[in-house]
C-alpha positions in Angstrom: 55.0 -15.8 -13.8 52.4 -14.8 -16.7 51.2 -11.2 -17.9 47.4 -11.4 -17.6 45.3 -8.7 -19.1 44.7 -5.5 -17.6 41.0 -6.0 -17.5 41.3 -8.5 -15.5 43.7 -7.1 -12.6 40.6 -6.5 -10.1 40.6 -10.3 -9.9 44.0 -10.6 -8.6 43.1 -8.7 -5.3 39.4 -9.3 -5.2 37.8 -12.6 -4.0 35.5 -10.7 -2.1 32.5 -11.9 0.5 29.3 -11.8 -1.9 26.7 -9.8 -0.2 23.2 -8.7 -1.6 22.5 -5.2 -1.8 18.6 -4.4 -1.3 17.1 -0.7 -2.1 14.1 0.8 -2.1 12.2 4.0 -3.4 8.7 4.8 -3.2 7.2 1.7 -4.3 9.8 0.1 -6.6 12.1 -2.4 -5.0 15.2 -4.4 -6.4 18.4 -6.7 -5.3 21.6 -6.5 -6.4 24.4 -8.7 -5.9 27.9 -7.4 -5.2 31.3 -8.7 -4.6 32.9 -4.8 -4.3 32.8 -4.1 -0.5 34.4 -2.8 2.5 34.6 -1.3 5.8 36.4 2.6 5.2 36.3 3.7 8.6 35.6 2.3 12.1 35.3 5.6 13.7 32.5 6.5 13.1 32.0 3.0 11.2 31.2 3.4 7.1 30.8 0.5 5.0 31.4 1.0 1.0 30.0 -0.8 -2.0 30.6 -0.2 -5.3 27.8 -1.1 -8.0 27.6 0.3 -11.9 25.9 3.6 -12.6 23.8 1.7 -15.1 22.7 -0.1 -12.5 18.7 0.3 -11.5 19.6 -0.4 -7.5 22.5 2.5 -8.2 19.6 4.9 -9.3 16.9 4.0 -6.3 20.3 4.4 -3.5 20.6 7.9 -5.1 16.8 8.4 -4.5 16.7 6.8 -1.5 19.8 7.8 0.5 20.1 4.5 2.1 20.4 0.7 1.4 20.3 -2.0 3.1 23.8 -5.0 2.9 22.1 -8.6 3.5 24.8 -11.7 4.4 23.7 -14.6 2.2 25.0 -17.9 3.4 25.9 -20.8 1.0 23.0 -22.3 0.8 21.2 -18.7 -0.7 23.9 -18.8 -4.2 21.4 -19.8 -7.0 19.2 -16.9 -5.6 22.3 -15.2 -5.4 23.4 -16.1 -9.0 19.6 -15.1 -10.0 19.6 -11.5 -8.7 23.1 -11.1 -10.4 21.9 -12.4 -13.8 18.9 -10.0 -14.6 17.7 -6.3 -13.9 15.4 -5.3 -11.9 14.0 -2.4 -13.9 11.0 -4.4 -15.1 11.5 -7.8 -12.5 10.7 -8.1 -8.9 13.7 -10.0 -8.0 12.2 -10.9 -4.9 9.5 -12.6 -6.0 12.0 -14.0 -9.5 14.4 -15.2 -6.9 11.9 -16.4 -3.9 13.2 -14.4 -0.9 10.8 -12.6 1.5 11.2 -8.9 2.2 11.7 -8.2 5.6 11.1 -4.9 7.6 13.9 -2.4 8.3 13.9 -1.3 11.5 15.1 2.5 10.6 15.2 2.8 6.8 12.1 4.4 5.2 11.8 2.4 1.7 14.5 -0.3 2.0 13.6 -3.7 2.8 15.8 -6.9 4.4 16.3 -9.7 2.6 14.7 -12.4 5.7 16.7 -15.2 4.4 20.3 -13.6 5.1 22.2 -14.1 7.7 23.2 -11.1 8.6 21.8 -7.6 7.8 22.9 -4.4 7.9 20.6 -0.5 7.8 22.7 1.9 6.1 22.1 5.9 5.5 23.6 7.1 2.8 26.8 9.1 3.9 28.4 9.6 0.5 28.4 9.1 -3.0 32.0 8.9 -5.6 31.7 8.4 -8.9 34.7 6.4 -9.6 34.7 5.6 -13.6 32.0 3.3 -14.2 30.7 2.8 -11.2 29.3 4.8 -8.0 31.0 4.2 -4.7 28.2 4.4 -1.9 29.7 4.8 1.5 27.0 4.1 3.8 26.7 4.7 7.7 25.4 1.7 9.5 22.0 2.3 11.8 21.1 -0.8 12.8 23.0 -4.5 12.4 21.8 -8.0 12.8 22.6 -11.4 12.6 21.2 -14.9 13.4 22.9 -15.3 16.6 24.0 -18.9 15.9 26.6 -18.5 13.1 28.1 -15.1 15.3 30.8 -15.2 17.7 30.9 -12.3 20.0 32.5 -10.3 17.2 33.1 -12.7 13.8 31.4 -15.3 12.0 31.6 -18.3 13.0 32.8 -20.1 10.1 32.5 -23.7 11.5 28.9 -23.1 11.2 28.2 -21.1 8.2 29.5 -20.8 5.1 29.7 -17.6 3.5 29.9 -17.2 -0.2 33.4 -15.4 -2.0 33.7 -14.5 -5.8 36.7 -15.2 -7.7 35.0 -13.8 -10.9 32.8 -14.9 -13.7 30.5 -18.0 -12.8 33.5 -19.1 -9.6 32.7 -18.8 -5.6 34.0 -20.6 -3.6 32.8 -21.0 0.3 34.4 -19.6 3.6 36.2 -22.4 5.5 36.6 -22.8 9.6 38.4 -20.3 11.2 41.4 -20.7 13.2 43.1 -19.4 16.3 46.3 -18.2 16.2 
C-alpha cells in the first residue's frame, strides 16, 4: 500500500456517473458537468449534486430554485468534456457544445438537454454550503428516459453506455449488467 495525498482522497471513493447539470434564470442559460451526485432519500425521493460556489450554474440554481440532471450516454463525452472545460458566464454552452435545449415540462426557466438519455425536473429542496462548494438537494417533478436503454427500473447497460469519472481527463464507460 502507498500514502497518496490528501487532496486527492475524493478519488478513492468517487468514480461517479457523469451527469450534466442544466439551469436557467430569466434569460441566461448554462451546462455544467458534474461527477458529485446522489440519491439522499427515497421517501420522499431527493437527488444531491454538489457544484463550486464560483460556479455560474451554482448562482442561476440559487436564483432559480430548480435545475434540471440530464443522463449523457457515451457517445455525448467530448460535449461533455466541452461544457466541463469553460464557463458559461459569457458562453452559450449549448450552442459551444451543439446540444438542443429541450422543454421542461414543470420547471419555469430550466431547460433539458434533448440529446440525454435520461432527464430529470428538479425543485430546489435545499441548499448546504459545504466548504467550497454548494450541495443542492433537489426534489424530482418529473423523470424521463428514452425507453430503450431502461429496464422497468435500471439502465439497461447492454445497450447504453453511461459515462464514469475517475478524475482529471479519465472516464471510463458502464459495462453490462449482471444477474445475481
Amino acid at each position: 500500500m502507498k500514502s497518496i495525498s490528501i487532496d486527492k482522497v475524493t478519488r478513492l471513493i468517487n468514480c461517479g456517473q457523469v451527469i450534466l447539470i442544466t439551469v436557467g434564470f430569466e434569460n441566461k442559460f448554462t451546462i455544467a458537468t458534474c461527477a458529485w451526485q446522489m440519491p439522499v432519500s427515497k421517501e420522499p425521493p431527493l437527488l444531491a449534486i454538489a457544484l463550486a460556489k464560483k460556479h455560474f450554474s451554482s448562482q442561476l440554481i440559487l436564483k432559480s430554485k430548480e435545475f434540471a440532471i440530464n443522463i449523457p450516454d457515451w457517445q455525448l463525452l467530448d460535449k461533455v468534456m466541452l461544457c466541463g472545460s469553460i464557463s458559461g458566464r459569457k458562453i452559450d454552452k449549448f450552442d459551444y457544445a451543439q446540444l438542443t435545449k429541450a422543454k421542461s415540462k414543470y420547471l419555469k426557466y430550466t431547460p433539458l438537454i434533448k440529446e440525454c438519455v435520461g432527464n430529470i425536473e428538479c425543485d430546489l429542496a435545499e441548499t448546504k454550503e459545504i466548504g467550497d462548494h454548494y450541495i443542492f438537494i433537489g426534489k424530482p417533478l418529473y423523470a424521463k428516459v428514452k425507453e430503450q436503454y431502461f429496464l422497468e427500473d435500471f439502465w439497461d447497460t447492454t445497450k447504453v453506455n453511461l459515462i464514469f469519472h475517475l478524475g482529471s481527463k479519465f472516464f471510463f464507460k458502464s459495462s453490462p449488467y449482471i444477474s445475481l
